[in-house]
C-alpha positions in Angstrom: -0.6 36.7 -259.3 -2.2 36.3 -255.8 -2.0 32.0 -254.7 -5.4 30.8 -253.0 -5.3 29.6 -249.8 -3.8 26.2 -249.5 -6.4 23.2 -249.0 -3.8 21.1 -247.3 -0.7 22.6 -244.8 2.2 23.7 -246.4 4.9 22.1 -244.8 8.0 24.1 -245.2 11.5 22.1 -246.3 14.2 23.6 -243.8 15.2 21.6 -241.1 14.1 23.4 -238.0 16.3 23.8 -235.3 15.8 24.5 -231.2 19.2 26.3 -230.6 18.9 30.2 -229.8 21.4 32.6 -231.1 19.9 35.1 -228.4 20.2 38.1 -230.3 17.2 40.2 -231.6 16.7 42.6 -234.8 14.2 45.8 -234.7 13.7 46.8 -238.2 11.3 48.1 -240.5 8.7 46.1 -241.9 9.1 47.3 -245.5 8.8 44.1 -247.4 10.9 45.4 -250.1 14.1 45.2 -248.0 13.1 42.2 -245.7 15.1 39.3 -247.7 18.0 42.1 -247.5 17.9 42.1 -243.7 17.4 38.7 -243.5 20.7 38.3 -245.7 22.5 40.9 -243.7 21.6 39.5 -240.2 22.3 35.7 -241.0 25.1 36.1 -243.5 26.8 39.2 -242.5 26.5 39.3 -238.6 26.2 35.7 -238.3 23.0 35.1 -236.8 20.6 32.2 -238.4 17.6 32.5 -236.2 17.7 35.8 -234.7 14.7 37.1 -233.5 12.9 39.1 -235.4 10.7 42.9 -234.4 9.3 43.8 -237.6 7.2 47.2 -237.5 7.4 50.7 -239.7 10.1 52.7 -239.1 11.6 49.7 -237.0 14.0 51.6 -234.3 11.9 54.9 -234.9 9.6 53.7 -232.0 12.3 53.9 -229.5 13.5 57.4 -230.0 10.9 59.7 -228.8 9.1 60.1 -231.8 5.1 61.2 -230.0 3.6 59.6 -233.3 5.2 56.4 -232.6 4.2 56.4 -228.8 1.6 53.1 -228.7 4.7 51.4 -230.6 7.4 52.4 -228.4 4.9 50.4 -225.5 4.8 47.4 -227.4 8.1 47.1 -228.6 9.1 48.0 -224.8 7.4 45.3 -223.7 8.7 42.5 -226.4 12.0 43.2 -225.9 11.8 42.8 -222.1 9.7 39.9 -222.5 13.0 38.6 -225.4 15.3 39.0 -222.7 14.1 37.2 -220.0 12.1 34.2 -222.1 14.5 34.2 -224.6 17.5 35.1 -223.1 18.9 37.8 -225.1 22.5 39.1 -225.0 22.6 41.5 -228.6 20.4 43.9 -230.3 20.5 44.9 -234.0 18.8 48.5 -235.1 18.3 48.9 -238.9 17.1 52.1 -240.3 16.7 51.8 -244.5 17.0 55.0 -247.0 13.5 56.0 -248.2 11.7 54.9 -245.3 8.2 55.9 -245.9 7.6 56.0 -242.1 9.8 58.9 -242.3 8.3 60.8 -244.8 4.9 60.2 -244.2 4.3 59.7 -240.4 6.9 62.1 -239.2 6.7 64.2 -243.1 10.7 64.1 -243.3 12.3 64.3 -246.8 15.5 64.9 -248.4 18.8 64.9 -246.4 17.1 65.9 -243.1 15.3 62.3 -243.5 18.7 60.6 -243.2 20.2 62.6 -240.6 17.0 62.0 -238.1 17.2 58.2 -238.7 21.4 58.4 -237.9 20.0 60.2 -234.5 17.0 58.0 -234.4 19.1 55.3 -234.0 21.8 56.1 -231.4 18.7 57.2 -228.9 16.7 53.9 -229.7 20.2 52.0 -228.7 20.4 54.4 -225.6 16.7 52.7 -224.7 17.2 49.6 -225.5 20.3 49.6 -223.2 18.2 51.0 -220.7 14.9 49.1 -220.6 16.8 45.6 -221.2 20.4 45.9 -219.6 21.9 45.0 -222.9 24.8 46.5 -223.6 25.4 44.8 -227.2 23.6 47.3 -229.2 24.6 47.6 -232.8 23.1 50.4 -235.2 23.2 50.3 -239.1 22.1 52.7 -241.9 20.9 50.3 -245.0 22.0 52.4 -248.4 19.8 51.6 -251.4 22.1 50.9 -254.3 20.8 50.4 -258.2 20.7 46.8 -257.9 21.9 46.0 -254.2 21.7 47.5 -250.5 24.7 48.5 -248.4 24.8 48.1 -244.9 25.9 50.8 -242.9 27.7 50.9 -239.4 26.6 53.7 -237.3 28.2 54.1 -234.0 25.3 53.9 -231.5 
């Protein structure tokens, strides 16, 4: 059931807090898995208020996909614009299984889907370390389970 807009400002009951973990996330914006990253990132890797680039596909932007070129600009652009204002020092890549990006932008399915996000994501690393100087560039591969999702290191 969709809420109405509030009348009045929601004000939201967690404490906020100034300090910068300067470390950035480039995912996919499926809102399906998005409480999953956010539960991998903060509890798994340790980061509480990373920053966040949230688009479909996520990493697929970076690695030379010519339907994903306007993206790859943008996300270019805020991750240079991360490092210098926010003074960023790690980058996180998650690709998830059954991306629809994949299937319907690029029309990948079956096994070949997987295997171009595993590449996808060691040549978005290779840009990232090259546009931003970063050389803490982690990749992962998140597995859908029946009831869970499994985060997979991929050497990038």
């Amino acid at each position: 059931m969709k809420k109405e807009p509030a009348e009045t400002p929601y004000e939201s009951r967690l404490p906020y807090e100034a300090a910068r973990v300067h470390a950035a996330a480039i995912y996919c914006s499926d809102g399906r898995v998005g409480e999953h990253f956010d539960d991998f990132l903060q509890r798994g890797l340790g980061l509480p208020r990373y920053d966040r680039v949230a688009l479909p596909g996520g990493p697929a932007c970076l690695a030379g996909h010519p339907q994903a070129h306007l993206e790859e600009q943008g996300v270019v652009d805020e991750l240079k614009f991360l490092v210098e204002a926010h003074k960023l020092r790690r980058v996180v890549l998650i690709a998830h299984q059954a991306c629809a990006f994949y299937g319907t932008r690029l029309e990948l399915n079956g096994r070949r889907l997987e295997l171009v996000q595993r590449a996808d994501l060691v040549r978005a690393a290779a840009v990232v370390r090259r546009v931003t100087g970063i050389d803490a560039v982690e990749g992962y591969f998140a597995r859908l389970g029946e009831n869970c999702v499994r985060f997979e290191p991929i050497e990038v």
